[in-house]
MARBA-377054 format. One record per residue (C-alpha): y, x, z; chain. Coordinates in steps of 0.2 Angstrom, whole numbers, plus 5000, padded with zeros to 4 digits. Layout:
N
+-------+------+------+-------+
| north | east |   up | chain |
+-------+------+------+-------+
|     Y |    X |    Z |     A |
...
+-------+------+------+-------+
END
This chain:
96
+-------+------+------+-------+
| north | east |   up | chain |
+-------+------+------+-------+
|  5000 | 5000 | 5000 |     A |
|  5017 | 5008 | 4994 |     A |
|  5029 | 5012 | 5009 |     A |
|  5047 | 5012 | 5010 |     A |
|  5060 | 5024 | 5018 |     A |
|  5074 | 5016 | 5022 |     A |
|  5093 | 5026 | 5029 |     A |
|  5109 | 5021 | 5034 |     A |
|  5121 | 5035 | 5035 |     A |
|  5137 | 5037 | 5038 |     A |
|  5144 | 5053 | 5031 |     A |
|  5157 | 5064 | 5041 |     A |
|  5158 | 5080 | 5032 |     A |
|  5155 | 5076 | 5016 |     A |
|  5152 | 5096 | 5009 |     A |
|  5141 | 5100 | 5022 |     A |
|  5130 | 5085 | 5014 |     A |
|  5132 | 5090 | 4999 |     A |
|  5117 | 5104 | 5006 |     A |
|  5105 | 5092 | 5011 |     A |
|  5109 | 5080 | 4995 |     A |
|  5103 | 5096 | 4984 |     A |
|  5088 | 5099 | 4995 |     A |
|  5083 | 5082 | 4999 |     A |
|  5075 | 5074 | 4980 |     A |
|  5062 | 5090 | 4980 |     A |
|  5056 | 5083 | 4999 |     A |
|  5056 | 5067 | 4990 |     A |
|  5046 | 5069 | 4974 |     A |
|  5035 | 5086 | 4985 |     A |
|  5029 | 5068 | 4993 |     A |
|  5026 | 5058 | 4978 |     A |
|  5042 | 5047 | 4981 |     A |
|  5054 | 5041 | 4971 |     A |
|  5073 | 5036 | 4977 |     A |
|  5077 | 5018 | 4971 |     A |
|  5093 | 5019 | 4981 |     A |
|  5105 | 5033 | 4984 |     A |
|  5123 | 5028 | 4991 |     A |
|  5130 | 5015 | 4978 |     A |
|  5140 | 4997 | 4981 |     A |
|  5132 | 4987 | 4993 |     A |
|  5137 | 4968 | 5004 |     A |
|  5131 | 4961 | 5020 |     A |
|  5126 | 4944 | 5017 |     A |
|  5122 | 4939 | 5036 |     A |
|  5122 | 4946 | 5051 |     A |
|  5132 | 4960 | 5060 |     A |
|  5124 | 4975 | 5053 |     A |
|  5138 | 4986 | 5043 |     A |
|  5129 | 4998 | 5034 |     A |
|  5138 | 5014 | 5027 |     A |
|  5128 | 5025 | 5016 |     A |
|  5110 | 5016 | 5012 |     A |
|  5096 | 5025 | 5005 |     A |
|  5076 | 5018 | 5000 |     A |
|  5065 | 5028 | 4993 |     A |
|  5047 | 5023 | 4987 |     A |
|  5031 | 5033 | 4991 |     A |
|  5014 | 5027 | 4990 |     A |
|  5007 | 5026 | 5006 |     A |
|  5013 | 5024 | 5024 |     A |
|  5004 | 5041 | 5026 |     A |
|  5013 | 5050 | 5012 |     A |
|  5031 | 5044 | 5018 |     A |
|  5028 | 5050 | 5035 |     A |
|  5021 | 5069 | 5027 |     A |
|  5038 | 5068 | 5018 |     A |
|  5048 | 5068 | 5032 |     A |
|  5038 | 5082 | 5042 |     A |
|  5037 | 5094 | 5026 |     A |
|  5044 | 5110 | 5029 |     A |
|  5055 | 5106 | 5012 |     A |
|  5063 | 5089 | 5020 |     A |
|  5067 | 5102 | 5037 |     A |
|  5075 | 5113 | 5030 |     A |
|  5084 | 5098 | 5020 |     A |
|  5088 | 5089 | 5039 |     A |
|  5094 | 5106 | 5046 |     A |
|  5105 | 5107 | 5032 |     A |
|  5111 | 5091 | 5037 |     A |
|  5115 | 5096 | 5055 |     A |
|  5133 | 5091 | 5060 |     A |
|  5137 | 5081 | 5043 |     A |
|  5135 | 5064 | 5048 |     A |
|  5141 | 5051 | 5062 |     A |
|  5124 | 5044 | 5061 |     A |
|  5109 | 5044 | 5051 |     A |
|  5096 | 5029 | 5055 |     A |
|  5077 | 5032 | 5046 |     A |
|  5065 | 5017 | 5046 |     A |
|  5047 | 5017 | 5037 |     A |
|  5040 | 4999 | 5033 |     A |
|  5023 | 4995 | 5023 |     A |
|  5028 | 4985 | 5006 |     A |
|  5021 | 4978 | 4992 |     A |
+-------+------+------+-------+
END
């Protein structure tokens, strides 16, 4: 069953993410996921929920998402993104 990574970030230094934005589609596709959302317009419909930056990626399996985010490529990619953002929120969920 595919799986979905889902962020919301909100970016405070915007060069320094630069680092982790050049480092961060090699984790991905390393992983065999795809990125089907990467920053882009976006509206709250209901709720209170005020998203800033929202990322989804697709990977294959639960298993496989979860290998991306402990590879040593999306590490090194997260310590490059020490210090550049306010917040940064990471959710997997199983999909269809």
């Amino acid at each position: 069953m595919a799986a979905y990574l889902i962020a919301d970030v909100k970016v405070t230094d915007p060069e320094q993410y630069k680092q982790y934005q050049a480092l961060s589609p090699g984790a991905i596709a390393a992983a065999g996921g795809e990125f089907l959302v990467r920053g882009g317009r976006h509206e709250v419909l209901e709720g209170t929920w005020n998203p800033h930056r929202m990322v989804v990626a697709r990977f294959p399996s639960f298993e496989q998402a979860r290998a991306f985010y402990d590879s040593a490529l999306y590490l090194e990619a997260r310590a490059r993104r020490a210090g550049a953002t306010e917040f940064f929120n990471m959710v997997i969920v199983e999909g269809v």
